[in-house]
N, C-alpha and C positions, 0 to 999 in steps of 0.2 A: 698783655704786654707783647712786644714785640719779638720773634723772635731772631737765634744768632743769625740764622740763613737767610734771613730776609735783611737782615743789618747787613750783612755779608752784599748781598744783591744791591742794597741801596749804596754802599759806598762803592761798589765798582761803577755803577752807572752814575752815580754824583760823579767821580771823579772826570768818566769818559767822557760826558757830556761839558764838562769843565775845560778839558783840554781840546776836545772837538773845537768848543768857541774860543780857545786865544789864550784865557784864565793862566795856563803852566806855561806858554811859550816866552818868559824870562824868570828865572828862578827868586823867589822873595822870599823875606824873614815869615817867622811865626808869628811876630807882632802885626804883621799887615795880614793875615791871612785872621788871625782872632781880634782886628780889627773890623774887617769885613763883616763878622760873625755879629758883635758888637753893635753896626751899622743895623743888622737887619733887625736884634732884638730893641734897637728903638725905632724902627717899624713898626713891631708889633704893640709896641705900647700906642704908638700914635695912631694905630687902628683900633684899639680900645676905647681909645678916647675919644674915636670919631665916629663910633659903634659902629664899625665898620665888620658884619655876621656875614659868612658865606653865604650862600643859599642853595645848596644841594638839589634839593629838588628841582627848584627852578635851572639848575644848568642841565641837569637830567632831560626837564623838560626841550630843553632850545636843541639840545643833540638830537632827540629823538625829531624833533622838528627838522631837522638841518642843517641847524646854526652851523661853521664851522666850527672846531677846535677850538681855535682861538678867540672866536668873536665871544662864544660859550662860557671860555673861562672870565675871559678879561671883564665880562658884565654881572657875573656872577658870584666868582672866587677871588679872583686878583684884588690882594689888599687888604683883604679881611685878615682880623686878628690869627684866623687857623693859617692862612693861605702865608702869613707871615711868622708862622711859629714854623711852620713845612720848611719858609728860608734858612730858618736859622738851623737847624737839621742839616738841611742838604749845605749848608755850607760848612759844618760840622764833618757830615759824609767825607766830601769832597778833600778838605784837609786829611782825614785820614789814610784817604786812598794813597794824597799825596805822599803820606810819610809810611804808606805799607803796613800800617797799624790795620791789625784786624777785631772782632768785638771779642775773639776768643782770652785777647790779654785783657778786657775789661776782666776788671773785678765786679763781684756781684755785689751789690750794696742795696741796702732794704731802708730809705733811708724817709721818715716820717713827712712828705712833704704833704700830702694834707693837710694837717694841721697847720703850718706854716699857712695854705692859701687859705682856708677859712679866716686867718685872722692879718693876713694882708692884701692891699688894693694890689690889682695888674701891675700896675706901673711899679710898687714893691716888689711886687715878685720878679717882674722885670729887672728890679736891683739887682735884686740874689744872686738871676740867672747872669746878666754883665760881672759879680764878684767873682762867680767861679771859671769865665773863661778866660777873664783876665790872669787869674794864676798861670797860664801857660805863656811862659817867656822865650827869646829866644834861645835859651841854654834848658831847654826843658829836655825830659830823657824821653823817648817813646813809650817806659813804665808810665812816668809823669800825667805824658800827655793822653795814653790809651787809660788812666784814669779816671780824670781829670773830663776830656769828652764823654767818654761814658755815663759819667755821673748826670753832666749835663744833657743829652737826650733823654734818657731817664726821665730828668726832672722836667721836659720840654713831654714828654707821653703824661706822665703824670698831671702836667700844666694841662694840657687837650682835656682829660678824662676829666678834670675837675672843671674846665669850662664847659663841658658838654661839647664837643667834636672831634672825628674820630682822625687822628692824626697822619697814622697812616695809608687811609685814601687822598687825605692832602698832599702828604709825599710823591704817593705815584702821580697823582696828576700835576703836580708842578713840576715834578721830573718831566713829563710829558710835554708838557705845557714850556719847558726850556731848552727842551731837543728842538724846535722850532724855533728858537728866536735866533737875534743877529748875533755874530761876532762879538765877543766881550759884553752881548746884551745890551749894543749900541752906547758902552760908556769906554773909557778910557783905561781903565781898568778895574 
């Protein structure tokens, strides 16, 4: 499992990278920020459904080759079910940096999700994962909220570790992989 200090690392750098591109420069509610979130986790279901698998190795291979960066991930990672659970993380991160919340106010919670995904499709557990981000409103307290997200990556490692991919090499390198791209990531917001 992941630890505090590296949660720690990921949401300051979710956050910078956020604001680097545009992301904070007008202040918005909760509901559009765990709308965003929302957005990426049906991504990930629709990369499920389009068996859309990383491939490690082979980006391994293209770097070592020369590929760019970029050319590396986007043929390789970009898309895939892991590459789209990494989103919903770092858009997770990113809220929190917003709101100053750190993982030390997560609550520790042990909470049986295994068994849940042995006996539900992706795309269920893609439910679960949309019922609990949605609980964060825009009157929610930063208890609430540094609950509430914690629970949720939690349950997004635990999602990796029962698909078989290792979550946090996904993070770093779409962290990566988003320090290079455009402004607001070439959308509107």
């Amino acid at each position: 499992m992941i630890t505090k200090e590296r949660l720690k690392e990921f949401i300051a750098t979710a956050y910078k990278t956020a604001c680097d591109h545009g992301f904070h420069d007008k202040e918005k509610s909760n509901a559009h920020w765990m709308m965003l979130v929302v957005s990426e986790v049906g991504e990930m279901m629709e990369a499920d459904r389009k068996g859309l698998k990383a491939d490690v190795s082979e980006f391994d291979c293209r770097m070592i080759d020369g590929f760019s960066y970029m050319s590396a991930f986007e043929t390789t990672i970009k898309n895939s079910l892991a590459d789209e659970c990494a989103d919903v993380c770092i858009r997770l991160f990113d809220f929190l940096g917003m709101k100053g919340i750190q993982p030390d106010t997560f609550e520790e919670k042990k909470d049986d999700w295994q068994n849940m995904f042995a006996s539900l499709s992706v795309c269920e557990q893609c439910y679960e994962l949309v019922q609990g981000i949605t609980l964060i409103g825009n009157d929610s307290t930063p208890n609430e909220i540094a609950e509430i997200t914690g629970a949720m990556i939690l349950f997004c490692f635990d999602f990796a570790k029962e698909h078989g991919f290792d979550l946090e090499w996904h993070i770093v390198h779409k962290m990566k992989y988003n320090e290079r791209r455009a402004k607001l990531h070439g959308k509107s917001y």
